[in-house]
C-alpha positions in Angstrom: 8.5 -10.2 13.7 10.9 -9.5 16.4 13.5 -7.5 13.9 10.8 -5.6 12.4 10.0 -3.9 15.3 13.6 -4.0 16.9 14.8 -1.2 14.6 12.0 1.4 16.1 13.3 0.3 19.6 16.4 1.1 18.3 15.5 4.5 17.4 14.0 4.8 20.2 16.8 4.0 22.2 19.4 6.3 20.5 17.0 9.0 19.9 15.6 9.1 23.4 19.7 8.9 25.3 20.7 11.5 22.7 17.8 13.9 23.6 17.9 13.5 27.3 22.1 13.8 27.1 21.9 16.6 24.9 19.0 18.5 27.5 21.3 17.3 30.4 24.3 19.0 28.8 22.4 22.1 27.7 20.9 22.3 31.2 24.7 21.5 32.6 26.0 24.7 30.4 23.0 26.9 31.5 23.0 26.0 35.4 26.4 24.2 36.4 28.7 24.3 34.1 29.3 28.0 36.2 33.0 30.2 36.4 35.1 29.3 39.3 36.6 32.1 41.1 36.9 32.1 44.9 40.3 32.9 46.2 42.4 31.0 48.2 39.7 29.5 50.6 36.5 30.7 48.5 35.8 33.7 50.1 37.1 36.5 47.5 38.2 38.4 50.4 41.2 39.8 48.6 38.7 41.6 46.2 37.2 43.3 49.1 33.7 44.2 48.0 34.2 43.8 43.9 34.4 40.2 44.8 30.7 38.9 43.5 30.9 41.5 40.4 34.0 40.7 39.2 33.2 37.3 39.3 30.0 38.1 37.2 32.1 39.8 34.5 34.1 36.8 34.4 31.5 34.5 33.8 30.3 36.8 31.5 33.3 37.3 29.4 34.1 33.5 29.2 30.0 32.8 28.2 29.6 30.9 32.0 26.9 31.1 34.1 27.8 33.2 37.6 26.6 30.4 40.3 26.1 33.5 43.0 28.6 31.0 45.2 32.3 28.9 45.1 31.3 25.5 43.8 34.8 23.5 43.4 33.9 21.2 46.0 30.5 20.4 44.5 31.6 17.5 41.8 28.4 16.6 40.5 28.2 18.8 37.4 31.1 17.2 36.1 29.6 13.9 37.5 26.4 14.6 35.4 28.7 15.7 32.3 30.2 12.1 32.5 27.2 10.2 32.4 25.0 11.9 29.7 28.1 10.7 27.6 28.3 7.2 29.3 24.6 7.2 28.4 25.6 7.5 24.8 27.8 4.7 24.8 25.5 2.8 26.3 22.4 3.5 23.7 25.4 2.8 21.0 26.3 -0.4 22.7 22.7 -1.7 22.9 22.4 -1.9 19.4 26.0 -3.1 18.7 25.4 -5.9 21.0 21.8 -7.2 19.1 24.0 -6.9 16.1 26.1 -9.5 17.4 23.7 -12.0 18.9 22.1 -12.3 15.3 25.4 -12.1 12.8 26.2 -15.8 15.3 26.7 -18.7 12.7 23.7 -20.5 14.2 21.4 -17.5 14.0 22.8 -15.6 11.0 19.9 -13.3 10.4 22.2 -10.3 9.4 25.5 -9.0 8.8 27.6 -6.1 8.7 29.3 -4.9 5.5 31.9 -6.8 4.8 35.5 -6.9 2.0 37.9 -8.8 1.8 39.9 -7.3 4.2 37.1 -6.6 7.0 35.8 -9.1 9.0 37.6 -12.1 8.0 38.9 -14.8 9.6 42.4 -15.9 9.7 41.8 -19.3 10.4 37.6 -20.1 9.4 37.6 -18.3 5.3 33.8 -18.3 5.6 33.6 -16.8 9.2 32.3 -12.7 8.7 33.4 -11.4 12.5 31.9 -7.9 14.0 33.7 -5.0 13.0 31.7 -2.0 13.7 29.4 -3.3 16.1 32.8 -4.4 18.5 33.7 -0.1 19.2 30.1 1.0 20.6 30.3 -2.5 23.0 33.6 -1.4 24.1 33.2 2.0 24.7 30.3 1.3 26.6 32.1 -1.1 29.3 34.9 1.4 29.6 33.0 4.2 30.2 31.4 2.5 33.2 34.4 2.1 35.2 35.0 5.5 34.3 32.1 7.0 35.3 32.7 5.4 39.0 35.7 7.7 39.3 33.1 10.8 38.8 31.1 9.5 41.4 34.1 8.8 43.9 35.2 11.9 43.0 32.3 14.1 44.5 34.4 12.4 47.9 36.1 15.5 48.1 38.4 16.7 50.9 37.7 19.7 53.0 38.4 22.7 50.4 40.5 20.6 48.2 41.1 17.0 46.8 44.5 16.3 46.3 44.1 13.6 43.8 40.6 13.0 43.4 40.1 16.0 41.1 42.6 15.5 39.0 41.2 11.8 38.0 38.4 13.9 36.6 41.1 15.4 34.5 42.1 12.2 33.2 38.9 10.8 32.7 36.5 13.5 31.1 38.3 13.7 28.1 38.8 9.7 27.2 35.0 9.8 28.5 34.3 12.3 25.0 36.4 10.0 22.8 34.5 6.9 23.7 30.8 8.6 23.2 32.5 10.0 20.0 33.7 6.7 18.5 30.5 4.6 19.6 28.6 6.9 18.1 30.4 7.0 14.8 30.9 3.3 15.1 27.1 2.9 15.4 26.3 4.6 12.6 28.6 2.7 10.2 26.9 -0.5 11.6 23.1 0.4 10.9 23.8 2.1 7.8 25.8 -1.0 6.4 23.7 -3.8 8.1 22.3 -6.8 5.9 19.2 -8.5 6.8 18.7 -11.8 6.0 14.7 -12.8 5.7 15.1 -16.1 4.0 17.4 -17.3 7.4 15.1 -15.4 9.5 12.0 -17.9 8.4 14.3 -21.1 8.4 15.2 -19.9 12.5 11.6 -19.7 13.1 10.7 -22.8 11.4 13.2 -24.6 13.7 10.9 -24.3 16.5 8.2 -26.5 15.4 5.4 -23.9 15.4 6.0 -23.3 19.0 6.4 -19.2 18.1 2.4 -19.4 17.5 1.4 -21.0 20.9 0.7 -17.6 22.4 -1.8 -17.0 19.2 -3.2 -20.2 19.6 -4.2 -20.2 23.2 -5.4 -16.9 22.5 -7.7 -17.9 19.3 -9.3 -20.8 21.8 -10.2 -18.2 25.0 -13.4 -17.5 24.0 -14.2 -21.4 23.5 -12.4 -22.9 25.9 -11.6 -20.1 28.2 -8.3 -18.7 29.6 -7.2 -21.7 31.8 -8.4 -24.8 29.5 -6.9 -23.0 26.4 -3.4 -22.5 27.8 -3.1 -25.5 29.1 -4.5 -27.5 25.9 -1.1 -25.8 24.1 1.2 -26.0 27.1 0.9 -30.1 26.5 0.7 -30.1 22.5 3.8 -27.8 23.6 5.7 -30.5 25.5 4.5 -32.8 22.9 6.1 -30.7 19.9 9.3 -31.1 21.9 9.6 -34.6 23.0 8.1 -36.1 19.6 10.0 -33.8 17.6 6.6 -33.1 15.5 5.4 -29.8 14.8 2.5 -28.1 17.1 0.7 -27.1 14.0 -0.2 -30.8 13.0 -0.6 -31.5 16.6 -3.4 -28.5 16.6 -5.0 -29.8 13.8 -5.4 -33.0 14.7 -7.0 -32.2 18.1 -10.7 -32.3 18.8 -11.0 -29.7 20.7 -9.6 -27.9 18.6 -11.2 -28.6 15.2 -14.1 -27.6 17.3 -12.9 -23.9 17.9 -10.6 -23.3 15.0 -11.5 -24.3 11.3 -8.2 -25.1 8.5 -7.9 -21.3 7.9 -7.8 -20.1 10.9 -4.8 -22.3 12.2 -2.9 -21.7 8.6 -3.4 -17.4 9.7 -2.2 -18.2 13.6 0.7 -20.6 12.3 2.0 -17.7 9.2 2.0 -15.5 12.1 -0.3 -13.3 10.0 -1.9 -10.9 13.3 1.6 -11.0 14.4 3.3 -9.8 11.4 0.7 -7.2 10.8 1.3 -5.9 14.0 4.5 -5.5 13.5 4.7 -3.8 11.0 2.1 -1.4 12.3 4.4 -0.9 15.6 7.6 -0.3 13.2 6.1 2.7 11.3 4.6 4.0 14.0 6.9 7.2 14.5 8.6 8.2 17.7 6.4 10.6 18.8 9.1 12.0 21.8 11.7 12.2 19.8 10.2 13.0 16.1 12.1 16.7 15.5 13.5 17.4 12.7 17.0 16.7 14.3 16.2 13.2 14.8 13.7 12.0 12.0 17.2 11.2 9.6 17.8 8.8 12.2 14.8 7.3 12.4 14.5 6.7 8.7 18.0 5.5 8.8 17.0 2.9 11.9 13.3 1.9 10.4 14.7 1.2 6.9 16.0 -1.7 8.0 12.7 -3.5 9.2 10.8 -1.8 6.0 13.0 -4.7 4.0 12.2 -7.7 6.1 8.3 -6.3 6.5 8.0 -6.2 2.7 10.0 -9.5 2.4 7.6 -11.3 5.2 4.5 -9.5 3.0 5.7 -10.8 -0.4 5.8 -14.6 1.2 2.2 -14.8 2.3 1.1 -12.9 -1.1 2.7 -16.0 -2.7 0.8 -18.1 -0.4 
């Protein structure tokens, strides 16, 4: 249930970064990204009174804004510059990084593409490492750190900063590579994931039926209230756990319960039937903010994903 709606989120995610980035940056090149031209000390005074409009055909001729004023000690354009593209690394990142927590051997829900010569092992033969997921992950804790330097940087001294300047220099440009890579990496990891459903149903049948206490307390409110219902499952809970049974049989066999809840009501709460349908209801809802034309390939891209798991999950309870 989770993955089906973790695509939107992603989606979400990357839409909603790239959108505010790409208005950040567009606002940057209207307002701040501005021509520089002040003189020595920022007072034009060698241009006498032509100072403010040759400045203004400057801008003009190189397609900058005219900021009406000398702004090289104000940093935090270029400091907002840096972090719409940390913020891209980042989004990248967030989905590289639930990649990896389900390709784990003990979870092993999906997988990126793989060949024989990606993501192999040179010591396990069946290990499948990360590939594409690894780049967005470590973009994303390099462009950090390098976004602190922007920040220092807006430390400047008097009417110049010898040094501090010039780490901008340094930085702005490996800044664009990283949002560059993590976002090509990002896409090479969605468009080539795998998802496994059969491995997704063995996880959850690990827990005993535990996943279903939340629909279960909620299924006995209006018989046994709020407080009596969740503590009823919070013991058949610590039950499931120290005898190792499974909370469905537990349920079943409890008075109480019998009383509230006949046989086909606890086989819908323990398929996860209210759950999966509202899953799948969340995953195709679209992203509303962020549904332009630019984006919706993206989105299709990101939701495709849970569209196979949600027609898997809808093919098993058919068959049951």
């Amino acid at each position: 249930t989770a993955y089906e709606i973790r695509p939107r989120d992603w989606s979400s995610d990357v839409c909603s970064s790239d959108l505010r980035a790409r208005d950040n940056l567009l606002a940057l090149r209207a307002r701040d990204i501005a021509v520089q031209l002040g003189g020595a000390v920022g007072t034009l005074s060698v241009m006498g009174d032509k100072g403010a409009a040759i400045r203004a055909r400057v801008a003009t001729t190189l397609g900058l804004a005219d900021p009406g004023l000398v702004w090289h000690t104000l940093r935090d354009p270029i400091l907002h510059c840096a972090g719409a593209l940390a913020e891209s690394c980042g989004a990248a990142a967030k989905i590289a990084r639930d990649v990896q927590l389900l390709m784990q051997t003990e979870v092993a829900e999906v997988a990126e593409e793989s060949s024989d010569d990606r993501g192999g092992s040179s010591a396990m033969p069946h290990k499948h490492n990360p590939v594409d997921s690894l780049v967005p992950v470590a973009c994303a804790q390099v462009s950090a750190g390098l976004l602190a330097s922007f920040a220092h940087g807006m430390v400047g001294v008097e009417e110049r900063s010898p040094g501090e300047w010039h780490g901008e220099w340094i930085a702005l440009p490996i800044l664009t590579q990283l949002a560059h890579a993590a976002a090509r990496a990002i896409r090479l990891t969605v468009t080539g994931l795998t998802v496994d459903a059969n491995a997704m149903a063995e996880n959850l049948e690990k827990l005993r039926g535990l996943m279903a206490a939340e629909a279960l307390s909620a299924a006995l409110f209006p018989s046994l209230g709020k407080a009596e219902a969740q503590k009823l499952v919070r013991d058949l809970s610590a039950r499931v756990v120290k005898e190792k049974t499974h909370l469905k049989k537990l349920a079943a066999a409890d008075a109480r319960i019998q009383k509230s809840l006949n046989a086909a009501a606890l086989d819908a709460i323990f398929a996860h039937r209210d759950a999966l349908k509202a899953a799948e209801a969340t995953a195709h809802l679209p992203v509303l903010a962020f549904s332009t034309p630019r984006h919706a390939d993206l989105q299709t891209a990101a939701l495709a994903a849970g569209a196979t798991i949600i027609a898997s999950r809808s093919e098993e309870h058919t068959s049951e």
